[in-house]
C-alpha positions as a Markdown table, in Angstrom:
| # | Residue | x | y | z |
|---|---|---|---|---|
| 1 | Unk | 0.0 | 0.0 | 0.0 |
| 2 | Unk | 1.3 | 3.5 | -0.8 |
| 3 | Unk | 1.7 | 6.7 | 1.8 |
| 4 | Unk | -0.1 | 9.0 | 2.0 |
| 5 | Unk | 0.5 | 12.4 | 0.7 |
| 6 | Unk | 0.7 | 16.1 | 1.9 |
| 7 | Unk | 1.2 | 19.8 | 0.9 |
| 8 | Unk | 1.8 | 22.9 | 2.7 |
| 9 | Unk | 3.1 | 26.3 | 1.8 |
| 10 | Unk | 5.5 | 28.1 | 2.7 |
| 11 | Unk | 7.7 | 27.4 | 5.9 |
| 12 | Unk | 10.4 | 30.2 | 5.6 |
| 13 | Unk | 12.5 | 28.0 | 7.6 |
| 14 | Unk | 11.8 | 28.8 | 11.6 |
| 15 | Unk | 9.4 | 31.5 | 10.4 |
| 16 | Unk | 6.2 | 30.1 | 9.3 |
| 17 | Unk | 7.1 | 26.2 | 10.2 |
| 18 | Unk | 5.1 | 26.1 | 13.1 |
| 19 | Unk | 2.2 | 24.4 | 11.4 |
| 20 | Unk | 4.5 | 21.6 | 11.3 |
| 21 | Unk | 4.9 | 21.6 | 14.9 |
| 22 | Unk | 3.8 | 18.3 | 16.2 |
| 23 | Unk | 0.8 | 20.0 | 18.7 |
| 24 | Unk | -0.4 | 21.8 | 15.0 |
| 25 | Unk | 0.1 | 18.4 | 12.8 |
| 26 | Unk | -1.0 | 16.3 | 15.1 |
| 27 | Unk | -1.1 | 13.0 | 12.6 |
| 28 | Unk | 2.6 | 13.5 | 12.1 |
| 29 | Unk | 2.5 | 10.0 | 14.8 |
| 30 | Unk | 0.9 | 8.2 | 12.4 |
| 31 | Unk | 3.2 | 8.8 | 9.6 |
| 32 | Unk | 6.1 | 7.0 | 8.2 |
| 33 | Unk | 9.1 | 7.6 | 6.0 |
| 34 | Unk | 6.6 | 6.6 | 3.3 |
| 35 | Unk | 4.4 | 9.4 | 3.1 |
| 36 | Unk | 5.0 | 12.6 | 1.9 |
| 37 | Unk | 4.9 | 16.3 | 2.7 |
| 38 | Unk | 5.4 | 18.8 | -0.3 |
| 39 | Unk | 6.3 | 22.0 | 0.7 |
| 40 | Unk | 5.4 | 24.4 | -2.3 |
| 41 | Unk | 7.9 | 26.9 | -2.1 |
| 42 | Unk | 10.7 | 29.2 | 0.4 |
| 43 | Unk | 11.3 | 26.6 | 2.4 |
| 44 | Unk | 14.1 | 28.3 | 3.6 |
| 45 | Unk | 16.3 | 25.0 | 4.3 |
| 46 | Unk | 19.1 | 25.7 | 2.2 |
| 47 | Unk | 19.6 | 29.9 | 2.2 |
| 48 | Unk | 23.0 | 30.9 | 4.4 |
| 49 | Unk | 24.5 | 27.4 | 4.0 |
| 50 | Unk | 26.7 | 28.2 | 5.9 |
| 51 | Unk | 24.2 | 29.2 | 8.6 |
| 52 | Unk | 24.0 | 26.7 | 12.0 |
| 53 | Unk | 20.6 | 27.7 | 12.6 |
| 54 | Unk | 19.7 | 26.7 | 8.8 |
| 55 | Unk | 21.3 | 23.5 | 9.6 |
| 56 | Unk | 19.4 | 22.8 | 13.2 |
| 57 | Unk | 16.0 | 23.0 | 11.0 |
| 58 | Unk | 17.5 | 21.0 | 8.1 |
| 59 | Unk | 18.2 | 18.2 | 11.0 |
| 60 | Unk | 14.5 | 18.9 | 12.8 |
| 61 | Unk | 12.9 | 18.4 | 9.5 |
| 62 | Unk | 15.1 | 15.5 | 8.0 |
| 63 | Unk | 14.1 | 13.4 | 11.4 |
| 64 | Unk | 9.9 | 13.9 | 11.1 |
| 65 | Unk | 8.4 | 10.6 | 10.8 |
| 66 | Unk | 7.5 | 11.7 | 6.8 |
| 67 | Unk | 10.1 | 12.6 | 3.8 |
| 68 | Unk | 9.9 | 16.2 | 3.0 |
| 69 | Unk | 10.2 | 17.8 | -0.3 |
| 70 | Unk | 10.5 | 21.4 | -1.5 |
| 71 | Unk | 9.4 | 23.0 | -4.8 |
| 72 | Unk | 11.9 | 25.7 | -4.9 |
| 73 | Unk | 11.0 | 29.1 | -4.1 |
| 74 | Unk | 12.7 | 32.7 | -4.5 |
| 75 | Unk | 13.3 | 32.8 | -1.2 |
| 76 | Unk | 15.6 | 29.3 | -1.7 |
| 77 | Unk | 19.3 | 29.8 | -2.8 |
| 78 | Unk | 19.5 | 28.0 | -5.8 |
| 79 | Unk | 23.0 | 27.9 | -6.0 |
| 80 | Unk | 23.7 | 26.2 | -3.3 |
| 81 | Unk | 20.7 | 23.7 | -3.9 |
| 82 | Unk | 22.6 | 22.9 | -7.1 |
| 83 | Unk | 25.8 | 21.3 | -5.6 |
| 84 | Unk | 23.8 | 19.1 | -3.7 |
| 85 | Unk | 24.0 | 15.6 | -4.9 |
| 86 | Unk | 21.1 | 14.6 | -7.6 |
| 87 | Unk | 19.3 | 11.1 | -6.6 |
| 88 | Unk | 16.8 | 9.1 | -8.8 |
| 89 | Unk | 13.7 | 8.6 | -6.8 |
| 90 | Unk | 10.2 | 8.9 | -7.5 |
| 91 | Unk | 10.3 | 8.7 | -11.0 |
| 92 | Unk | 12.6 | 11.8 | -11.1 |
| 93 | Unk | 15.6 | 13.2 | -10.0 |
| 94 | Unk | 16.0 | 14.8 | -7.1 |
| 95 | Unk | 18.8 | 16.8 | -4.8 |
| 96 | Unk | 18.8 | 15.1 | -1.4 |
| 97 | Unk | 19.8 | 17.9 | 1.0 |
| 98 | Unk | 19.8 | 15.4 | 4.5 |
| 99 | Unk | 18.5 | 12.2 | 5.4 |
| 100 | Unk | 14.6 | 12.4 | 4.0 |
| 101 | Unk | 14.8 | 16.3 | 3.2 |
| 102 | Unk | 14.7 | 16.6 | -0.7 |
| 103 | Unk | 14.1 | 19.5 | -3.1 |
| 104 | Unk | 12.6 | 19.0 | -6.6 |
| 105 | Unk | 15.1 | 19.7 | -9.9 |
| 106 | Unk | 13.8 | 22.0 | -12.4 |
| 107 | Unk | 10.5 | 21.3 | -14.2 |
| 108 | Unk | 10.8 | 17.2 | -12.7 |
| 109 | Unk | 8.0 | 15.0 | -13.1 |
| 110 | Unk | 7.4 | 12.5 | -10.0 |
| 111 | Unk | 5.3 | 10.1 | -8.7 |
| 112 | Unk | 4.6 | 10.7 | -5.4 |
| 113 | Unk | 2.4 | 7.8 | -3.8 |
| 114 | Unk | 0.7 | 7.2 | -6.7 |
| 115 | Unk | 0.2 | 10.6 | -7.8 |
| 116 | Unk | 2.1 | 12.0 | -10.8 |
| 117 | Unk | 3.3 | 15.7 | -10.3 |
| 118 | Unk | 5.0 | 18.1 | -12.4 |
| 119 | Unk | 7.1 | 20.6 | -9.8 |
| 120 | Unk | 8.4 | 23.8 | -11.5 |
| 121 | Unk | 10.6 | 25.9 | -9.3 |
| 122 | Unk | 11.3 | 29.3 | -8.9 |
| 123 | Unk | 9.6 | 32.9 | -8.9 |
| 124 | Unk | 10.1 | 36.5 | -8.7 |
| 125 | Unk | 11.4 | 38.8 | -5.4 |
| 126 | Unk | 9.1 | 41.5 | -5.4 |
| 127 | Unk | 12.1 | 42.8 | -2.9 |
| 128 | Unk | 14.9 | 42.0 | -4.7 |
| 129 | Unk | 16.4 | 45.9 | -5.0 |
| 130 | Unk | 16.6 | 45.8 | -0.8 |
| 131 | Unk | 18.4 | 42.3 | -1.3 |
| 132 | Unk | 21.9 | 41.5 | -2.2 |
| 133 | Unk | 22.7 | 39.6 | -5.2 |
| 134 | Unk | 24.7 | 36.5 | -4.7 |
| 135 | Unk | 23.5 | 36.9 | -0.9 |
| 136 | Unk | 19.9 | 36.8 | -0.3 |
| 137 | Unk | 19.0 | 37.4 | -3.9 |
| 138 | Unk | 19.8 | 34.9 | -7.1 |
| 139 | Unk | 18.7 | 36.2 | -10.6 |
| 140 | Unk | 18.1 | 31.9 | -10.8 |
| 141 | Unk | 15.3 | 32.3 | -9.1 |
| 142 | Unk | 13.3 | 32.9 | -11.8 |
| 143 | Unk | 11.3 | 30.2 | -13.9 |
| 144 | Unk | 13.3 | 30.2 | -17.5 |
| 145 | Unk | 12.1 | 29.4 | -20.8 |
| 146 | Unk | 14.4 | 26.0 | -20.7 |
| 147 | Unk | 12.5 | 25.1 | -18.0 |
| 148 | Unk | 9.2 | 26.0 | -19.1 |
| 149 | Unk | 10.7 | 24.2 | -22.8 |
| 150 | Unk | 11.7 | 20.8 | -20.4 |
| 151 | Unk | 8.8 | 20.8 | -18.4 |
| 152 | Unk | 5.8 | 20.4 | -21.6 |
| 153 | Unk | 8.5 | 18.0 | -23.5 |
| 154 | Unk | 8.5 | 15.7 | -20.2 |
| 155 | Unk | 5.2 | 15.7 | -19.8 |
| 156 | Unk | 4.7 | 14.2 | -23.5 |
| 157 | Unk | 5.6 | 10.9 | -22.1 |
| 158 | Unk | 2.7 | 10.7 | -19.9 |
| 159 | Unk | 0.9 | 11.5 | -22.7 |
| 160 | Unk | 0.2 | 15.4 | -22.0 |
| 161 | Unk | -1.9 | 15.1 | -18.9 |
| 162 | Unk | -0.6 | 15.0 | -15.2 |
| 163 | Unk | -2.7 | 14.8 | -11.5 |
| 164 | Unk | -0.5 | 17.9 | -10.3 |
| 165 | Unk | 0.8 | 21.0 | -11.2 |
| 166 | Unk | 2.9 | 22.2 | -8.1 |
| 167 | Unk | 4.8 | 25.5 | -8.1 |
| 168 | Unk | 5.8 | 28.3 | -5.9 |
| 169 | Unk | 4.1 | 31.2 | -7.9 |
| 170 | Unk | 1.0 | 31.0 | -8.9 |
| 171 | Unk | 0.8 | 32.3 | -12.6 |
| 172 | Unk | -1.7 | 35.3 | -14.4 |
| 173 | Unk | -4.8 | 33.8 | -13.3 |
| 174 | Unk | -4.1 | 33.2 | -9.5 |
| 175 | Unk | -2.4 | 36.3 | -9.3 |
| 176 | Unk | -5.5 | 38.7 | -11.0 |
| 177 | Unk | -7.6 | 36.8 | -8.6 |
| 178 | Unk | -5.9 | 38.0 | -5.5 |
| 179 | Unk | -5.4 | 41.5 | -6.8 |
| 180 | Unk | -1.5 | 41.2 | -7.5 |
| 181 | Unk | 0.4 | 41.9 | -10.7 |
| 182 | Unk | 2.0 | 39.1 | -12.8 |
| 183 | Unk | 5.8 | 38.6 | -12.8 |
| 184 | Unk | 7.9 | 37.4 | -15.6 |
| 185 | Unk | 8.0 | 34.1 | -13.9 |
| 186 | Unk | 4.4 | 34.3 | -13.6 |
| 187 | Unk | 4.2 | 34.9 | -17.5 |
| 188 | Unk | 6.7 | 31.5 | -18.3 |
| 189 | Unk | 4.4 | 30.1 | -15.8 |
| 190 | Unk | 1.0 | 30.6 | -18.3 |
| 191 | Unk | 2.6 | 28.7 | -20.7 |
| 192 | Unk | 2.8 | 25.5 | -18.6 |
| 193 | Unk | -0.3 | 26.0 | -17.3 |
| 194 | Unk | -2.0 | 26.7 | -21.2 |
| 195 | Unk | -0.2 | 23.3 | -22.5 |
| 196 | Unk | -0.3 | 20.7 | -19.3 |
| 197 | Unk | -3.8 | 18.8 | -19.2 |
| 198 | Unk | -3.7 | 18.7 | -15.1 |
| 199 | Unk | -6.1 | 17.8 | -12.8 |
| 200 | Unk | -4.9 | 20.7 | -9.9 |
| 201 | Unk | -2.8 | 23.2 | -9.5 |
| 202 | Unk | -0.9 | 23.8 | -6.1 |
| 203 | Unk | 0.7 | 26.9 | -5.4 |
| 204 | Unk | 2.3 | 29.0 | -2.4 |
| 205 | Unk | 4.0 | 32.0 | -2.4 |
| 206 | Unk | 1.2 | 34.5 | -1.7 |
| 207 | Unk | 0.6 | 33.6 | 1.7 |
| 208 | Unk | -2.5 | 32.9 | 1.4 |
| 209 | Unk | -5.1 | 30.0 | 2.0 |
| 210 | Unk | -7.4 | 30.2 | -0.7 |
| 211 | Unk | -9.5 | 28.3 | -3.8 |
| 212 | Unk | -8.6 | 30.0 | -6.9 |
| 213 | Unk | -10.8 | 27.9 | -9.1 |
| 214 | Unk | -11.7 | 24.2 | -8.7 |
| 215 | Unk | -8.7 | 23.5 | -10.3 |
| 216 | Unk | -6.4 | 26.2 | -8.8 |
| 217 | Unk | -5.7 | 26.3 | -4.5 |
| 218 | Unk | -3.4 | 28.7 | -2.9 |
| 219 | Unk | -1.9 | 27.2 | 0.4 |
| 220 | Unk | 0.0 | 28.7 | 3.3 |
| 221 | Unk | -0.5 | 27.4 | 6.6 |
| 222 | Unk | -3.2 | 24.7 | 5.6 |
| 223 | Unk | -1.5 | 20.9 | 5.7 |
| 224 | Unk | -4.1 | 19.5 | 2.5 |
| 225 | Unk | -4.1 | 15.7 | 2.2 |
| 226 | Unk | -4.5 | 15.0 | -1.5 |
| 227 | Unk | -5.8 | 11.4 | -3.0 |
């Protein structure tokens, strides 16, 4: 029998993780390595690498009673998510940061416990001119045409149509709908979104906890169990 399977938003690393708190998530007990939480976005387990505080959370995560794995956010470093090593697993490829802590490569296609998903990382810093580049800022955060190129090419072989769509931002639609103004990533986003046949669309990013459409859900602090 498979796991079961979870997302959540953002976490920011200590920031926002309390929903994951053990009081707050209170089936975490009943989990096992086999089941899954998918975090959809800044994370923030790998930004100062170099950080010891980054690396207590990377260890607090890494020894939950699920795996956790990250769709890559603008508030990840992508740099240093890049020399992490690359595993198969899933279906896809993945850079395994510690022990059962994973984040998704660009435009990878998984199955996750039955589910096949199509992650797309990366979005735009709305406050990147108060940021330093190289530092807290990375002009890889943003969703590229290669990816966007990769992503409908590898979803060919599952003949076009997926279960999930999971990214960070959200694309035109979701961000009209909560009154914000599209990005560039937001604009590569569209043209996953107008090729893919999915059946939802998971995004974070806005810090919000909201249905879009049937098809599109916004999630920040709410832990959804999808089937």
């Amino acid at each position: 029998m498979s796991g079961r399977l979870f997302i959540t938003g953002d976490t920011h690393q200590y920031i926002d993780i309390k929903k994951l708190y053990s009081n707050k998530f209170k089936i975490e007990n009943d989990l096992t390595k086999d089941d899954i939480l998918i975090i959809l976005g800044d994370a923030g387990f790998v930004f100062n690498e170099d950080s010891d505080k980054e690396k207590v959370w990377r260890y607090w995560i890494s020894t939950k009673p699920y795996t956790t794995i990250c769709v890559r956010g603008n508030h990840d470093n992508p740099i240093a998510i890049s020399k992490y090593p690359i595993i198969n697993a899933y279906g896809g490829k993945l850079y395994h940061i510690e022990n059962s802590l994973y984040y998704t490569t660009d435009a990878g296609i998984y199955n996750f416990n039955g589910k096949v998903c199509l992650c797309i990382n990366g979005a735009d810093s709305i406050d990147r001119d108060i940021r330093q580049d190289g530092v807290s800022w990375w002009k890889e955060e943003a969703i590229t045409q290669n990816q966007v190129d990769n992503a409908i090419n590898n979803v060919e072989r599952y003949n076009g149509k997926i279960d999930f769509l999971l990214t960070h931002t959200g694309g035109s639609e979701v961000c009209h709908s909560l009154g914000f103004t599209p990005m560039p990533s937001d604009l590569m986003l569209d043209k996953v979104i107008n090729t893919v046949d999915y059946s939802k669309h998971y995004c974070g990013h806005y810090h919000k906890d909201e249905y879009i459409s049937h098809s599109e859900r916004v999630v920040f602090n709410d832990i959804i169990e999808v089937r």
